[in-house]
C-alpha positions as CSV (number, residue, x, y, z in Angstrom):
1,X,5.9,-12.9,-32.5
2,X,7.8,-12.3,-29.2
3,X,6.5,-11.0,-26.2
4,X,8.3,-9.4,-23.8
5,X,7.9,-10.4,-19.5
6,X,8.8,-7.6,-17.2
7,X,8.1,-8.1,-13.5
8,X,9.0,-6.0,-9.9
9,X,9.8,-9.1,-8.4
10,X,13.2,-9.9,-10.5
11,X,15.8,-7.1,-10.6
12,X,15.8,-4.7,-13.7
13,X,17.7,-5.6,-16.9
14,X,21.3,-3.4,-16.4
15,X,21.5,-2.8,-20.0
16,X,19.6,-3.1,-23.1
17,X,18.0,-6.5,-22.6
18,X,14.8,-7.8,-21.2
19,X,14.1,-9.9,-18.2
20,X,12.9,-12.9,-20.5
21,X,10.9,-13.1,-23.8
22,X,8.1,-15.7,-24.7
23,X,7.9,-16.8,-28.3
24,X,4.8,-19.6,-28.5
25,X,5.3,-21.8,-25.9
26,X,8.9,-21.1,-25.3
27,X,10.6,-18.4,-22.6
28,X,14.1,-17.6,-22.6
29,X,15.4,-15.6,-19.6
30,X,18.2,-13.7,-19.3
31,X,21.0,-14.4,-17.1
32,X,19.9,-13.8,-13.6
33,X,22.5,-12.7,-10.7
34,X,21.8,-12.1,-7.0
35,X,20.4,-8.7,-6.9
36,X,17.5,-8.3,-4.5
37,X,15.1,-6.9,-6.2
38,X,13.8,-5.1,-2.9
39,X,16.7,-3.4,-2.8
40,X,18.7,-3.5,-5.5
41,X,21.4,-4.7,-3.7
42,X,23.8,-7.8,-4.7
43,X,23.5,-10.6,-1.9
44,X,27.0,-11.9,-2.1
45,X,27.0,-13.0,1.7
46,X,28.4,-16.9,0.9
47,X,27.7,-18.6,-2.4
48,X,24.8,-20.7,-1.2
49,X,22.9,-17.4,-0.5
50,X,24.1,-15.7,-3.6
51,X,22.8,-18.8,-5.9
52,X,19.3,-19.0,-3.9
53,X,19.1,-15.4,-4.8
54,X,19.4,-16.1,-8.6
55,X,17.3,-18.8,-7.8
56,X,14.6,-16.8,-6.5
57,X,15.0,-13.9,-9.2
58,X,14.3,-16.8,-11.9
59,X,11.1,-18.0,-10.4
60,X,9.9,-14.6,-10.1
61,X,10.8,-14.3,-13.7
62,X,8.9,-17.6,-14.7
63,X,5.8,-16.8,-12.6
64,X,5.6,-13.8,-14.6
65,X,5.3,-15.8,-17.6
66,X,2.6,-18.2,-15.5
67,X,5.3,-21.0,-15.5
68,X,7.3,-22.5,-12.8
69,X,10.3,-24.7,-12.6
70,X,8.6,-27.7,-13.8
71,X,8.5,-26.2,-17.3
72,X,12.5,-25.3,-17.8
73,X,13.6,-27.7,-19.9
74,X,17.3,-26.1,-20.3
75,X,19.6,-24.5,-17.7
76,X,23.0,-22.5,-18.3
77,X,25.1,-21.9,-15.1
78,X,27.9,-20.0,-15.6
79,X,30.5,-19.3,-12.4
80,X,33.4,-17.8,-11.5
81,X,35.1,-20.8,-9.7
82,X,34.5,-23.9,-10.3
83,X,35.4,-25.3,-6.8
84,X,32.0,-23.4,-5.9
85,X,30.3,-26.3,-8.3
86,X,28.7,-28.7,-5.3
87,X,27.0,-25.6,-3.1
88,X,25.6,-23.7,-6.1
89,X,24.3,-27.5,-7.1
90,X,23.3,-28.1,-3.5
91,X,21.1,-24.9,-3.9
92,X,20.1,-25.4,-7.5
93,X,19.1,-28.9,-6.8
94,X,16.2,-27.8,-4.1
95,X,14.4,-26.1,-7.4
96,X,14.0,-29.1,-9.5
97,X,12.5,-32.9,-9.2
98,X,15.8,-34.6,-10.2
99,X,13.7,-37.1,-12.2
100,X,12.3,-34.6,-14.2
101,X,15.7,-32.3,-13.7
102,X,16.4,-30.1,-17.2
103,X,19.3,-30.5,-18.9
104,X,22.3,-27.9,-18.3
105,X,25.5,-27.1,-18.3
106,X,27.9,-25.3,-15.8
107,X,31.0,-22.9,-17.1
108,X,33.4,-21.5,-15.5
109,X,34.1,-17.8,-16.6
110,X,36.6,-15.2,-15.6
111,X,34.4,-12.6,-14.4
112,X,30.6,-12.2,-14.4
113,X,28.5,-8.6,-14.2
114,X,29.0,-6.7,-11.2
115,X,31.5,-9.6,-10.0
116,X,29.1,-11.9,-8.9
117,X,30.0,-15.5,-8.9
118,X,27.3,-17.1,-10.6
119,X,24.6,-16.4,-13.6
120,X,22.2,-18.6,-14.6
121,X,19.3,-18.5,-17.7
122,X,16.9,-20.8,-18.2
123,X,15.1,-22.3,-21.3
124,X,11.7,-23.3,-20.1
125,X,8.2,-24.8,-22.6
126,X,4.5,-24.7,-21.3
């Protein structure tokens, strides 16, 4: 059984996918870019900015499912350029105790929706 989590406070899926879906204990969100959900608007200003978007669509995405960052357990960054690795880390890094940290990986891509330059989904358990 799956349930689907919708909220106002992430942006809208832009294509036939949901936000995230919890089956049991587990919630796996889609890949979340830097669209203001506000305005619907990509926030590409500098990468640190972009990321903290993403960053701040996923835990709007988790609260919906009542769970915060302390319950992702796995983390997939993609990006367009690598050499953007330490800021979007930098930024990343404020949203986890790096003793408790998830595990992840980071790809580089050649292109990403809309042309952003960085996705990331997490895996998270309650």
């Amino acid at each position: 059984m799956k349930t689907i989590i919708t909220t106002k406070n992430a942006p809208s899926p832009i294509g036939p996918y949901s936000q995230a879906v919890l089956t049991g204990n587990t919630l796996y969100t889609s890949g979340q870019i830097a669209i203001n959900p506000e305005t619907n608007m990509l926030v590409l200003e500098d990468i640190k900015t972009e990321t903290k978007q993403v960053m701040q669509n996923l835990k709007a995405v988790l609260e919906a499912a009542s769970m915060t960052f302390e319950h992702v357990i796995k983390s997939s960054i993609f990006i367009s350029n690598m050499d953007d690795f330490g800021l979007i880390n930098e930024v990343y890094g404020h949203y986890f105790d790096e003793a408790n940290a998830p595990a992840r990986e980071t790809i580089q891509v050649a292109r990403l929706p809309k042309n952003v330059n960085v996705e990331i989904s997490v895996i998270a358990v309650k």
